[in-house]
C-alpha positions as CSV (number, residue, x, y, z in Angstrom):
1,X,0.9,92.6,26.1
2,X,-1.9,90.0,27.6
3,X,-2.8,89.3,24.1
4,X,1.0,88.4,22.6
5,X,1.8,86.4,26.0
6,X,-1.2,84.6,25.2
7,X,-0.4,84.0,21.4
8,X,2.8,82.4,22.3
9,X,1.4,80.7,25.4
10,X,-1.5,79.0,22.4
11,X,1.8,78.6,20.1
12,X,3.5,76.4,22.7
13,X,0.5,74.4,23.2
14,X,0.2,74.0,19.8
15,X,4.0,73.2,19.0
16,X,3.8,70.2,21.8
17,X,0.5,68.6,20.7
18,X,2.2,68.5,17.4
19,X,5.1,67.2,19.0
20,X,3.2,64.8,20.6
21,X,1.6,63.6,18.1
22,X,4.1,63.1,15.6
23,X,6.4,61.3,18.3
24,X,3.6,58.7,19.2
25,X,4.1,54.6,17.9
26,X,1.9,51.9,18.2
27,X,4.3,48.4,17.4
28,X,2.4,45.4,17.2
29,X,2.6,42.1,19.4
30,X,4.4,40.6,16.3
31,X,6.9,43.8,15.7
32,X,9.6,45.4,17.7
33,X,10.8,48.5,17.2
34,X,14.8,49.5,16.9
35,X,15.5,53.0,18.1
36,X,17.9,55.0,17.0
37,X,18.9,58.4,18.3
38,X,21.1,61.0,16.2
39,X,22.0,57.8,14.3
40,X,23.1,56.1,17.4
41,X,21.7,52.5,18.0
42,X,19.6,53.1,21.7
43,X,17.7,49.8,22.0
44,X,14.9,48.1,21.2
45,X,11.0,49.1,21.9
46,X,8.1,46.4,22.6
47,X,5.0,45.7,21.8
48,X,2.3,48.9,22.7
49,X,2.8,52.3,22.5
50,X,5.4,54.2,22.8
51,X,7.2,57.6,22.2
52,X,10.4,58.9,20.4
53,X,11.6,62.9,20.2
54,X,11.0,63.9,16.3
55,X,13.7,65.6,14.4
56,X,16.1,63.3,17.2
57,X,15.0,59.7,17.5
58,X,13.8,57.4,14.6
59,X,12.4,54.2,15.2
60,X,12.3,50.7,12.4
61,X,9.8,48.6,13.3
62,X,10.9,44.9,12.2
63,X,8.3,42.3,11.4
64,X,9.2,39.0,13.9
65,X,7.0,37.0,12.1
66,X,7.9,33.7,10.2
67,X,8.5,34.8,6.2
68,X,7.9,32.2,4.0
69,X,10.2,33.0,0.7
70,X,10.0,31.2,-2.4
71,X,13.4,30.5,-4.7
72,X,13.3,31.0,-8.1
73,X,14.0,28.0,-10.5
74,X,17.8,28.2,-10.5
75,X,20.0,26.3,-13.4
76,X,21.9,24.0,-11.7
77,X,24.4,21.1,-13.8
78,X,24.8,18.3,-11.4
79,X,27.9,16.4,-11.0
80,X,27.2,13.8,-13.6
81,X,26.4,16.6,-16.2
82,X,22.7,16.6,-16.2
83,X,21.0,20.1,-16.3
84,X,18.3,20.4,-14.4
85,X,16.3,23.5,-12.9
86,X,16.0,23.4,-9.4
87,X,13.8,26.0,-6.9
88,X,12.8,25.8,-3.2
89,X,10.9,27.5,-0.3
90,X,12.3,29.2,2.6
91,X,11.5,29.5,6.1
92,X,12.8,31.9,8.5
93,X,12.6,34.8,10.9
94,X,14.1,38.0,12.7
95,X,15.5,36.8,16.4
96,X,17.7,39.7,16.4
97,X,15.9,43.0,15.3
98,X,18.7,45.2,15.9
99,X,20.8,43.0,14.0
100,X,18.7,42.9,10.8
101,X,19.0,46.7,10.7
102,X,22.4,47.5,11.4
103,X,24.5,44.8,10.2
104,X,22.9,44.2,6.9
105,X,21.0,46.9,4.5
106,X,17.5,44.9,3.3
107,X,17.9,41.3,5.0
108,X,14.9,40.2,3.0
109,X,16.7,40.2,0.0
110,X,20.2,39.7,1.1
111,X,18.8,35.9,2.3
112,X,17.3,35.6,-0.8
113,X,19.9,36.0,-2.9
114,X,21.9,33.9,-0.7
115,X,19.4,31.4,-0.4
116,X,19.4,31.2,-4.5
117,X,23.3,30.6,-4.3
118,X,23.6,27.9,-1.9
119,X,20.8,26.2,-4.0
120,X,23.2,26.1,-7.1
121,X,25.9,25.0,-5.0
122,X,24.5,22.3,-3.1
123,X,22.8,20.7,-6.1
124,X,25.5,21.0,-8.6
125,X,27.7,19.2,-6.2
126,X,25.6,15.9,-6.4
127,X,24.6,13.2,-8.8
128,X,21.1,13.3,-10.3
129,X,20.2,10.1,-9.1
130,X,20.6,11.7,-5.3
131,X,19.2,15.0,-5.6
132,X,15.9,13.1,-6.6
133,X,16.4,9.8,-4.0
134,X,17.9,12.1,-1.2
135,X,15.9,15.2,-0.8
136,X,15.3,15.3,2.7
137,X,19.0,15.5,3.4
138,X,19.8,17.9,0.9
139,X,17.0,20.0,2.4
140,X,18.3,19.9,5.5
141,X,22.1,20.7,4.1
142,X,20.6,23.7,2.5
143,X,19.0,24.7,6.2
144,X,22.3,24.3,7.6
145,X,24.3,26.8,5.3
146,X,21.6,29.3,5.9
147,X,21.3,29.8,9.2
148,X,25.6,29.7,9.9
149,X,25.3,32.3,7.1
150,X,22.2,34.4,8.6
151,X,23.1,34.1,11.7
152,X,25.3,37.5,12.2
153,X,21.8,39.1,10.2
154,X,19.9,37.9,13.7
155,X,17.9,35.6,11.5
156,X,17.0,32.4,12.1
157,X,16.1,29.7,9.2
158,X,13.9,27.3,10.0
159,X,13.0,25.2,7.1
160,X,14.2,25.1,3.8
161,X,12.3,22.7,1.2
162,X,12.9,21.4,-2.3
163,X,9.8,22.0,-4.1
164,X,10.5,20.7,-7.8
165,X,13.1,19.2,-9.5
166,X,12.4,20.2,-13.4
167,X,14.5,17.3,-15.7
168,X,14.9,17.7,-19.9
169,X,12.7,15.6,-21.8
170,X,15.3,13.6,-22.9
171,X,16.3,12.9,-19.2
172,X,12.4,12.1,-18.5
173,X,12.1,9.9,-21.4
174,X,14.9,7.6,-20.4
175,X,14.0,7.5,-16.7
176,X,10.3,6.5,-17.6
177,X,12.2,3.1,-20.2
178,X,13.9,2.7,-16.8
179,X,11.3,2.5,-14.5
180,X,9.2,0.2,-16.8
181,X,12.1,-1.9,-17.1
182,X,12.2,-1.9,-13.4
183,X,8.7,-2.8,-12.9
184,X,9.2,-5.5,-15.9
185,X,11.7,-7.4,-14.0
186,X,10.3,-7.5,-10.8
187,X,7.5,-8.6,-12.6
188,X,9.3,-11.6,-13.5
189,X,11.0,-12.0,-10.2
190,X,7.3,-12.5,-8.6
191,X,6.4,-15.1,-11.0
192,X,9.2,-16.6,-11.1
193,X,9.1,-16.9,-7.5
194,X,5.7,-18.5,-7.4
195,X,6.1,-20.8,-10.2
196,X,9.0,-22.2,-7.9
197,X,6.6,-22.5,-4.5
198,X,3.8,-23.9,-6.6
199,X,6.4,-26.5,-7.8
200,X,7.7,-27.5,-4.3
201,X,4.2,-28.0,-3.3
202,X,3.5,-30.1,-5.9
203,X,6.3,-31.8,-5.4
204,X,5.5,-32.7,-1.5
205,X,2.0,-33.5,-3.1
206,X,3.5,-35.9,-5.2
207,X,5.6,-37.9,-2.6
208,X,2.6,-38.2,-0.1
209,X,0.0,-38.8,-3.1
210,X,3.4,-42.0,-3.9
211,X,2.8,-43.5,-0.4
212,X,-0.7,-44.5,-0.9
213,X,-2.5,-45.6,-4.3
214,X,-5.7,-45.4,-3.1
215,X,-5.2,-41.1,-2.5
216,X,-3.9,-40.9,-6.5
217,X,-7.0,-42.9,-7.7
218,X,-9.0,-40.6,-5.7
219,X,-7.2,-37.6,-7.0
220,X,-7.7,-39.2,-10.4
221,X,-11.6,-39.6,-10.1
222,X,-11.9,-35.8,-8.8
223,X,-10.3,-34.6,-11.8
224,X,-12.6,-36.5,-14.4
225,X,-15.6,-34.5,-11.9
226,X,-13.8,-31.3,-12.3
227,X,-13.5,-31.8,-16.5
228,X,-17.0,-33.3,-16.7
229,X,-18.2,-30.0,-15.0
230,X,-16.2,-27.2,-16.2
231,X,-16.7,-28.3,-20.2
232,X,-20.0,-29.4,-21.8
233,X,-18.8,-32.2,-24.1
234,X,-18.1,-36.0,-23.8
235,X,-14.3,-36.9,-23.3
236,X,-12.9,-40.4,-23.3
237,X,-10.7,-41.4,-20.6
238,X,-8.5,-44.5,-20.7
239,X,-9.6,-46.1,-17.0
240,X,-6.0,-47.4,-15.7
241,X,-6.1,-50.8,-14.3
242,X,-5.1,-50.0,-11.2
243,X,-8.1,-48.1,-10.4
244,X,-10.3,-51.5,-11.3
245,X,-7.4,-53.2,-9.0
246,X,-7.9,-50.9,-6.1
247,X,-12.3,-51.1,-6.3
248,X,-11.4,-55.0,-6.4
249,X,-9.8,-54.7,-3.5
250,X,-12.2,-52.4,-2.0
251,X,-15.3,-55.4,-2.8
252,X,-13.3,-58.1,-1.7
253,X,-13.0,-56.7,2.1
254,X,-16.5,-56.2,2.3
């Protein structure tokens, strides 16, 4: 009789170690843990450890950490009938853990999916030349959409970036004659531009070098120094008589 009270007495022992240690959790500082007992939503567990009753409770630990997704390159034909592939990153994470296990079966993919969607619709609604000039907006359009549409998931989107626009060759092609063209012109705007300051300076050079002879016959001299230097060879010069006039004038004060 001792020996069978004592069997089950070891057998009790034995069923509420196991008990024990089948009902222990551990949730990280970056996890929480929804509980749910007989299939009944009863709250949400912290960070540490913890207990639930096998067989009665079950708990989902949900990462709270921020998921960086990436979108795949998604076809998109924008309004002015370009096709283009489009594809993105992601940003967001769990506020709501409870939320992201009852209201929704695998949130991970359900915001992909959605975030691949709202991709194709955004873009195809605008004109190449603004889905390439106007990203930031169209990022932070994208962001919007998301997070009204996450929101009843308890997830939050933070960011949502437009990694790579990928264009047809054709498309390329023409954009690069574009640019060059672009670069061509203002090219010619610059020069033209300093060809007309050079010729108003010259032209106020002009009108003070008119006031006084003796400056144009001293600009005259300078350039026959600047010739003689710059080329090795001998170079006639008719000598204008008003450069003898003004050196006659010059000996005649002293």
């Amino acid at each position: 009789m001792v020996g069978l009270i004592a069997f089950f007495v070891m057998l009790l022992v034995g069923f509420t170690v196991l008990v024990l240690l089948l009902g222990i959790r551990i949730i990280n500082e970056y996890e929480a843990g929804v509980l749910l007992q007989l299939g009944i939503y009863r709250g949400n567990r912290t960070a540490g450890l913890t207990f639930v009753i096998p067989l009665i409770q079950r708990m989902i630990k949900v990462d709270q950490r921020t998921v960086t997704m990436d979108v795949p390159p998604q076809d998109v034909i924008t309004r002015d009938n370009v096709s283009v592939k489009v594809n993105a990153v992601v940003y967001f994470r769990v506020m709501e853990p409870e939320k992201a296990v009852l209201q929704v079966v695998d949130y991970y993919y359900s915001t992909s999916q959605l975030a691949q969607t709202t991709l194709r619709s955004v873009c195809g609604e605008a004109e190449l030349d603004d889905l390439l000039s106007k990203r930031e907006a169209f990022n932070h359009r994208i962001q919007t959409i998301l997070d009204q549409q996450t929101d009843a998931w308890g997830i939050k989107v933070s960011m949502v970036e437009v990694k790579h626009i990928d264009l047809p060759q054709e498309m390329q092609r023409a954009m690069a004659k574009q640019a060059e063209a672009e670069r061509e012109r203002r090219s010619k705007i610059i020069k033209a531009e300093g060809e007309f300051q050079a010729s108003a300076k010259l032209t106020e050079a002009a009108q003070v070098m008119s006031q006084n002879s003796m400056t144009l016959q001293l600009r005259y001299l300078e350039t026959l120094r600047d010739i003689a230097v710059d080329h090795n060879s001998t170079i006639v010069f008719p000598l204008p008589l008003e450069l003898l006039k003004a050196f006659e004038g010059m000996v005649e004060k002293k």
